[in-house]
N, C-alpha and C positions, 0 to 999 in steps of 0.2 A: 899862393893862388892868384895874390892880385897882379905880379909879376905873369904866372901862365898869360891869366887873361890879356894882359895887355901886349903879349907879343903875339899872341893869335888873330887878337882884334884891330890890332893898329900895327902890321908890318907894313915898309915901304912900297906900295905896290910896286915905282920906278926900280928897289933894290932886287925884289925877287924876279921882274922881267928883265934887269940887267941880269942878274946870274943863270938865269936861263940863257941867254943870248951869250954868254961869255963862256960858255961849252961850248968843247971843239966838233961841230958839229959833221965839219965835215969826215972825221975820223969815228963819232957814233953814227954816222950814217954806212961808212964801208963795213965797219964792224956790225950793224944790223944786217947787212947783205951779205955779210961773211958767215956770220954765226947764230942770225937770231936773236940779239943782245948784242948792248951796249951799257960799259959803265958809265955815269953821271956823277965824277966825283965834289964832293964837297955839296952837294945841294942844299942842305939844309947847315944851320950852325947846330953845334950842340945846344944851346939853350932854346930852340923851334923846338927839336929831336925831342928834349925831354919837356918841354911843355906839349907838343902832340902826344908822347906816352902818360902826361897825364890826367888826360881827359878821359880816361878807361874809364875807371869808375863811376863816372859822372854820367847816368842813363839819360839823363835830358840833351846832351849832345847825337844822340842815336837813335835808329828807327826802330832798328830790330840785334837780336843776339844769335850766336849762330854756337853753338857747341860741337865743335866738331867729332868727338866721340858716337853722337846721336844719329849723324848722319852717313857715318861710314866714311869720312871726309880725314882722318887722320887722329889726331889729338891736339888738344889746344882750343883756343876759340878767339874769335871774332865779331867786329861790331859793327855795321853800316852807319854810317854817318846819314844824319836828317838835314833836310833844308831846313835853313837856311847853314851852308858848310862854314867849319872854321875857315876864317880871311885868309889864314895860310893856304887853307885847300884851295879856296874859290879863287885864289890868282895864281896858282901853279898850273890847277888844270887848262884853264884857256892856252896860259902860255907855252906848259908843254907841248900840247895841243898842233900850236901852230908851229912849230918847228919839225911834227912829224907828220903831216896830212899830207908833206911832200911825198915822204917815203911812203905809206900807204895808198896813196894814188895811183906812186911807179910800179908797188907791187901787183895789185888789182890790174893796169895795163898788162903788168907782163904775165902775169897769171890768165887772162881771159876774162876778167869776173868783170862787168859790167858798172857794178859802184863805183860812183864817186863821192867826193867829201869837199865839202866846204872848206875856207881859208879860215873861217873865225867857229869857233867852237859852240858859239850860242846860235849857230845858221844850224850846226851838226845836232843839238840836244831840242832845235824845235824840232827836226826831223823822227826822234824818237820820240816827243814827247806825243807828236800828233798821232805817232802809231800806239801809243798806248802805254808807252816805257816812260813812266815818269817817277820815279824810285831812286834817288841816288845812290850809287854803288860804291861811292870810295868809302874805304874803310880803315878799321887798325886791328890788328890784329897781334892776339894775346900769345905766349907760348913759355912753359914753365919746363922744371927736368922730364925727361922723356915724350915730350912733343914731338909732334911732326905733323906736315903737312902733305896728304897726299898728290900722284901730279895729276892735273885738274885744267881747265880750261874753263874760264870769266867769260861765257856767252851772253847769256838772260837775256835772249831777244832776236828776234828778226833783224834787229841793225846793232852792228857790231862794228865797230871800230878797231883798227885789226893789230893797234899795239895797246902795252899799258906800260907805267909806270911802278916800282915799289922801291920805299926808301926804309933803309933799317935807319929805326932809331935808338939802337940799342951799340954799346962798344965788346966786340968781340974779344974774348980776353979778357977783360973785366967783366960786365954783364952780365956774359955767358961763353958757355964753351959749345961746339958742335952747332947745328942749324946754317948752315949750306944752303944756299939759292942753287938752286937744282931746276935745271931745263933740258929735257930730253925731244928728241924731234927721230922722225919714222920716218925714212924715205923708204919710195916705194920695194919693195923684194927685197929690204934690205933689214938688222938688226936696228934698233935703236939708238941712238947715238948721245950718249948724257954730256951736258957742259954745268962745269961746277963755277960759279962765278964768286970770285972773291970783292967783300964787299967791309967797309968801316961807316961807323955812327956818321950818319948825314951821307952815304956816298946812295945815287938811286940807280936802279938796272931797269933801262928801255928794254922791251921785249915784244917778241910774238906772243899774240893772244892763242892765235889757231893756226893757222898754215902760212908759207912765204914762200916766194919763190926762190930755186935752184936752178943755176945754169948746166945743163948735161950736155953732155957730145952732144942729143940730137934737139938741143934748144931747152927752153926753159921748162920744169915742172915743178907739181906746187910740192911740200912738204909738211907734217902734221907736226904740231908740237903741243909740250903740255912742260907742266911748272909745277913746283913744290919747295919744302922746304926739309933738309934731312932733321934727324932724329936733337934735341935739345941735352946734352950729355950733363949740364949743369946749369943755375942760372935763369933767368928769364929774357928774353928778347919780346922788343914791339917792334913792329912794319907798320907805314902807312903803304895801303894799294892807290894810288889813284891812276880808276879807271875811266876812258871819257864817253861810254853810252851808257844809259841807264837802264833800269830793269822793268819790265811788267810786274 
């Protein structure tokens, strides 16, 4: 435990916004406009990985518990992390942050939508906080044999921030078997479209929260998406979400 502790508590701030900055961004940036996702390989080490899985147990890390069985939400369950966040959270978020507020800027241009977003992530969370969203939303989330997570969309608010992050911390293969990162997107008169994204212990997938834009013959239109996770065939898997607006 005293090892967890001290890699949550005292990571290099300089080492996790260098490895944020040392993703090739400009190839997760075509591939958000491509596809709606992007992989983030290696973000985490295996020893972040399983010292963030194991703070489950530990309810003083958390606000609230979410049993997804109760809510029609899938199987498995989930924990919101409390302020003050693990130091891991609390410098991933800003930094991811600022490497995507480009891309959701361009998208909201090309889209029509009116919002914009700040460069630094503590300008974006006073913005929710004075509307009323001051809840932190990153989480971790639990999942044992025959889990699943239905596909869902991370609103909770009037400001919404239009990507998020999720990092498995679990090794596929070992760990567990099955549980797929499952993103489906509805263009308009059209069938669903599922992208299964393949993922390893520490690798994270940038994604659409809710809609992005699509370039079509007769210019840009927006497109609906939503996320999940498939069924847990064996095994246990943990994800951290972090997402960067908060909730009411």
């Amino acid at each position: 435990m005293k090892a967890t502790a001290k890699i949550l508590k005292h990571p290099a701030s300089s080492d996790i916004a260098t490895r944020v900055d040392t993703v090739d961004w400009a190839q997760a940036t075509a591939d958000l406009d491509a596809q709606g996702c992007a992989v983030l390989k290696g973000l985490l080490t295996p020893d972040e990985c399983a010292a963030l899985a194991a703070l489950y147990p530990d309810d003083k890390n958390f606000r609230s518990r979410i049993v997804m069985g109760s809510h029609g939400f899938g199987r498995g369950e989930y924990k919101y992390f409390a302020y003050p966040l693990p130091e891991l959270i609390a410098q991933l978020r800003p930094a991811l942050y600022a490497r995507l507020c480009g891309v959701a800027n361009r998208w909201n241009e090309t889209m029509g939508i009116g919002i914009r977003y700040p460069d630094r992530h503590e300008a974006f969370l006073k913005r929710c906080h004075d509307a009323g969203q001051t809840r932190p939303t990153p989480l971790l989330l639990q999942y044992g044999e025959g889990d699943y997570n239905c596909l869902h969309q991370d609103l909770y608010g009037e400001h919404v921030f239009p990507l998020q992050v999720a990092i498995l911390l679990s090794e596929p293969g070992r760990d567990f078997e099955g549980g797929e990162f499952v993103l489906t997107e509805q263009r308009p008169r059209m069938q669903s479209r599922p992208e299964v994204v393949p993922l390893r212990q520490g690798d994270a997938v940038a994604f659409a929260v809710h809609h992005r834009p699509v370039q079509g013959t007769r210019g840009p239109y927006r497109v609906n998406l939503r996320h999940g996770v498939s069924r847990i065939r064996s095994g246990h898997r943990h994800t951290v979400g972090v997402i960067f607006h908060d909730a009411k």
